[in-house]
ChimeraX commands (.cxc) that place a marker at each C-alpha (Angstrom):
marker #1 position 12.48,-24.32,3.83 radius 0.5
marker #1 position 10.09,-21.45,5.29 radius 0.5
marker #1 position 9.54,-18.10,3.53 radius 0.5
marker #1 position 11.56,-16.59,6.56 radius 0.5
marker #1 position 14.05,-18.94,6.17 radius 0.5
marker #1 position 15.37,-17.26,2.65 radius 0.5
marker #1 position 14.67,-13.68,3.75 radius 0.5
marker #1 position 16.87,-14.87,7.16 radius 0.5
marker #1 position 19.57,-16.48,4.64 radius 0.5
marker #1 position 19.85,-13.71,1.86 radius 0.5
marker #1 position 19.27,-11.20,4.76 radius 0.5
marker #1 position 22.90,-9.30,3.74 radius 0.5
marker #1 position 21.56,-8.97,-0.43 radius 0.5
marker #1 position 18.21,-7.96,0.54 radius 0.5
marker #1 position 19.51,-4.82,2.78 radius 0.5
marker #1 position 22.19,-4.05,0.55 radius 0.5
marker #1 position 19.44,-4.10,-2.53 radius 0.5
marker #1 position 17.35,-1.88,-0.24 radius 0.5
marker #1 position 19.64,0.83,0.71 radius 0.5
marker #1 position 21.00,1.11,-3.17 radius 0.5
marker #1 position 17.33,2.00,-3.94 radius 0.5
marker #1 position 17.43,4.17,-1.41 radius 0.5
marker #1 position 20.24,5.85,-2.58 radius 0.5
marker #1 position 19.57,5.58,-6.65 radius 0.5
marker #1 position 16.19,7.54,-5.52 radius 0.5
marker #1 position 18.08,10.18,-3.69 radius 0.5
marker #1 position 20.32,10.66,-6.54 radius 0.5
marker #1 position 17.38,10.81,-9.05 radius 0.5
marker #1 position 15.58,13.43,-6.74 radius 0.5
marker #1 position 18.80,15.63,-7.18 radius 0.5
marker #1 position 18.96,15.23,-11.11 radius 0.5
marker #1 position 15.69,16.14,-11.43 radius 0.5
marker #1 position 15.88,18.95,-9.66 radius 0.5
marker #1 position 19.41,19.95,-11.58 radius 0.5
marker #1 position 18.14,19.36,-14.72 radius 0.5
marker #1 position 14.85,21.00,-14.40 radius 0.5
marker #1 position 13.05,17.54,-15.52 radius 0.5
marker #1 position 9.13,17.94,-15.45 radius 0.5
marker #1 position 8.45,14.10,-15.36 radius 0.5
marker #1 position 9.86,10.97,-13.34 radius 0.5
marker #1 position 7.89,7.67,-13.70 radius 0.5
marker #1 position 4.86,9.29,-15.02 radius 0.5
marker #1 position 4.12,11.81,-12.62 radius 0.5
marker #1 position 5.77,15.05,-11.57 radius 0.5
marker #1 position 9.16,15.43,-10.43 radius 0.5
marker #1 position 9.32,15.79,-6.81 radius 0.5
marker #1 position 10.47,18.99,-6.40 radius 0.5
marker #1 position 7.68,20.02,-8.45 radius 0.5
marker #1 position 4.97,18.16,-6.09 radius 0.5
marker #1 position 6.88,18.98,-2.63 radius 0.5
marker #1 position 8.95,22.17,-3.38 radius 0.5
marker #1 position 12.87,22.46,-3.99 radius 0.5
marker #1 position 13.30,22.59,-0.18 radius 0.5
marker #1 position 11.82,19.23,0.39 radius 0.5
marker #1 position 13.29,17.89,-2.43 radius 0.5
marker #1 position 16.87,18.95,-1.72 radius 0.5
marker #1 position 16.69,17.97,1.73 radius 0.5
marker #1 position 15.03,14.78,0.93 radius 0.5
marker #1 position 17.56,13.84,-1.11 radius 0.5
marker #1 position 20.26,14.60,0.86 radius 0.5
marker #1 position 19.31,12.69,3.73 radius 0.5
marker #1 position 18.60,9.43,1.38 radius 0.5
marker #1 position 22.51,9.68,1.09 radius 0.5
marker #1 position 23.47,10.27,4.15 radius 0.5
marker #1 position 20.54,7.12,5.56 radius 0.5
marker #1 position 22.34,4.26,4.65 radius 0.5
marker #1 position 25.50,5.14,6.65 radius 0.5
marker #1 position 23.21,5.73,9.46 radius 0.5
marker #1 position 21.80,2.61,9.39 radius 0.5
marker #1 position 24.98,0.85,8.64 radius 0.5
marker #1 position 25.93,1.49,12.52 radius 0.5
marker #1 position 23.12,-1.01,13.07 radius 0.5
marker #1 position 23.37,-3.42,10.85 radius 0.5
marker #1 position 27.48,-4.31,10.49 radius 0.5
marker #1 position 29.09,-4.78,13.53 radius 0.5
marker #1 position 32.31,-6.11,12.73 radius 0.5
marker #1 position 34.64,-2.36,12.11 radius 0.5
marker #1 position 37.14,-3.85,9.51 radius 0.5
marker #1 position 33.75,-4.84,7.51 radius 0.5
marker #1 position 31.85,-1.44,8.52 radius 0.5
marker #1 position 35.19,0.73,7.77 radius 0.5
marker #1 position 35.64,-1.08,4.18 radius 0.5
marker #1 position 31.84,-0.04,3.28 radius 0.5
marker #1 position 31.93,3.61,4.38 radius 0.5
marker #1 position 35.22,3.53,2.04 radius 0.5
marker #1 position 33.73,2.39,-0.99 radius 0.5
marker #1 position 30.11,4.35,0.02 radius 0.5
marker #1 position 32.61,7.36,-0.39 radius 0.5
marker #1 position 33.89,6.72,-3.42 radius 0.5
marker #1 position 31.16,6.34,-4.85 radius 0.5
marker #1 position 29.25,8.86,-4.03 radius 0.5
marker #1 position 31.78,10.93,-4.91 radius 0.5
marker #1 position 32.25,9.19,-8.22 radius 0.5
marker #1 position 28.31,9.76,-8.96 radius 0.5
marker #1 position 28.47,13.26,-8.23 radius 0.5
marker #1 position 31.92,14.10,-10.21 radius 0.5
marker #1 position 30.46,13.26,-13.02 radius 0.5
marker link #1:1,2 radius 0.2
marker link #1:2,3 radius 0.2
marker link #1:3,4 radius 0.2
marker link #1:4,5 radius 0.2
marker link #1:5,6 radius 0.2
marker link #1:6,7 radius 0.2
marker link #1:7,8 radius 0.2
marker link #1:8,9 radius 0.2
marker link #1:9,10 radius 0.2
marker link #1:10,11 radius 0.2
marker link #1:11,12 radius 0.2
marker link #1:12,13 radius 0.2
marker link #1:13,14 radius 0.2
marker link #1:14,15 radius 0.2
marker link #1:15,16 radius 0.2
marker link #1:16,17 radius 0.2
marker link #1:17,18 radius 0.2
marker link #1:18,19 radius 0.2
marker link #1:19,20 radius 0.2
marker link #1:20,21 radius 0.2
marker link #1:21,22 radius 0.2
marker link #1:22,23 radius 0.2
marker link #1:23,24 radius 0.2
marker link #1:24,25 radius 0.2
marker link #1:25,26 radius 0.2
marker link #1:26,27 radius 0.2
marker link #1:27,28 radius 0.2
marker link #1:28,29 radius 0.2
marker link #1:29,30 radius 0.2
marker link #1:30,31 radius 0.2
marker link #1:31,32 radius 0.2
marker link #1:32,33 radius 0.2
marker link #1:33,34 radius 0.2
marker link #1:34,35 radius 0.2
marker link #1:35,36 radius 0.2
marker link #1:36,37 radius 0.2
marker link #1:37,38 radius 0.2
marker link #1:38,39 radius 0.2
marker link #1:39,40 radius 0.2
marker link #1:40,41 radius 0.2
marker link #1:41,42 radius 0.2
marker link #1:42,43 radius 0.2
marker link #1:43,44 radius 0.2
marker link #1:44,45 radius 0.2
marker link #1:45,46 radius 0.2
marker link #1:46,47 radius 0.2
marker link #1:47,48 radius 0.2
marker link #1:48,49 radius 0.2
marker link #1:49,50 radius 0.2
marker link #1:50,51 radius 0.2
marker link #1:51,52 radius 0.2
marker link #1:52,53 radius 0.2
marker link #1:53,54 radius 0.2
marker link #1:54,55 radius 0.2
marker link #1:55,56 radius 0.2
marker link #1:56,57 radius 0.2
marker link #1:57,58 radius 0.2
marker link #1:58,59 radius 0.2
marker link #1:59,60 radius 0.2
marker link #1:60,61 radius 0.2
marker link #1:61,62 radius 0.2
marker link #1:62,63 radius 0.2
marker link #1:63,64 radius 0.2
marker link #1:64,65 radius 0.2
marker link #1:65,66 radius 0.2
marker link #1:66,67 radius 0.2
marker link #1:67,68 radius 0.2
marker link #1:68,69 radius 0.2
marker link #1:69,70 radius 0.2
marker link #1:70,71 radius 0.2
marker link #1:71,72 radius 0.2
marker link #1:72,73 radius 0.2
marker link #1:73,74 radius 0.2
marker link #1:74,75 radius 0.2
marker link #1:75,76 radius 0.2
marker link #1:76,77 radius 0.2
marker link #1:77,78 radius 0.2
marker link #1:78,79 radius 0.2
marker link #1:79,80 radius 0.2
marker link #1:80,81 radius 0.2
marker link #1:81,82 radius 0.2
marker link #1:82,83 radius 0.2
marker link #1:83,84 radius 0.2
marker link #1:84,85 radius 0.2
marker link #1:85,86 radius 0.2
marker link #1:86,87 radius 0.2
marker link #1:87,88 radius 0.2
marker link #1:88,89 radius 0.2
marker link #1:89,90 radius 0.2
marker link #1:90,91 radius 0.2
marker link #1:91,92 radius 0.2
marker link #1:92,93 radius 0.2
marker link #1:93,94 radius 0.2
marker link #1:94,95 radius 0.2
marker link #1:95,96 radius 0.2
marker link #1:96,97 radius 0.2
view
């Protein structure tokens, strides 16, 4: 078995790992920025290094990405509808509370 091979075969975990990052960053971009945090991973917060502007927006659109890129990557609807459903929910639970 090739290297592509298992990146070809796990294809499905490795996007779905990649836009939860995606997301979990966006959502730490936003906390920072709510909670007026000085440091993330050693270095300043980004809103801090970019502005508020660029953070807000930049967090914003690492929600909204995923579903984006979802339109190119599932193409089956019942499969595609049953993601955007649970997407929802959780982003709404995340931001509830």
């Amino acid at each position: 078995m090739k290297d592509g091979d298992v990146i070809e075969k796990n294809g499905d975990i490795l996007y779905a790992c990649a836009l939860t990052e995606i997301i979990h960053n966006g959502s730490l971009m936003a906390d920072d920025l709510e909670d007026k945090s000085l440091m993330r991973r050693g270095k300043p917060c980004t809103y801090i290094r970019y502005g508020e502007d660029y953070a807000v927006n930049t967090s914003t659109l690492m929600y909204i990405a995923p579903i984006i890129k979802l339109d190119t990557y599932i193409k089956d609807a019942d499969k595609k509808q049953r993601f955007q459903d649970i997407y929802q929910e959780e982003m709404f639970n995340i931001h509830f509370g």
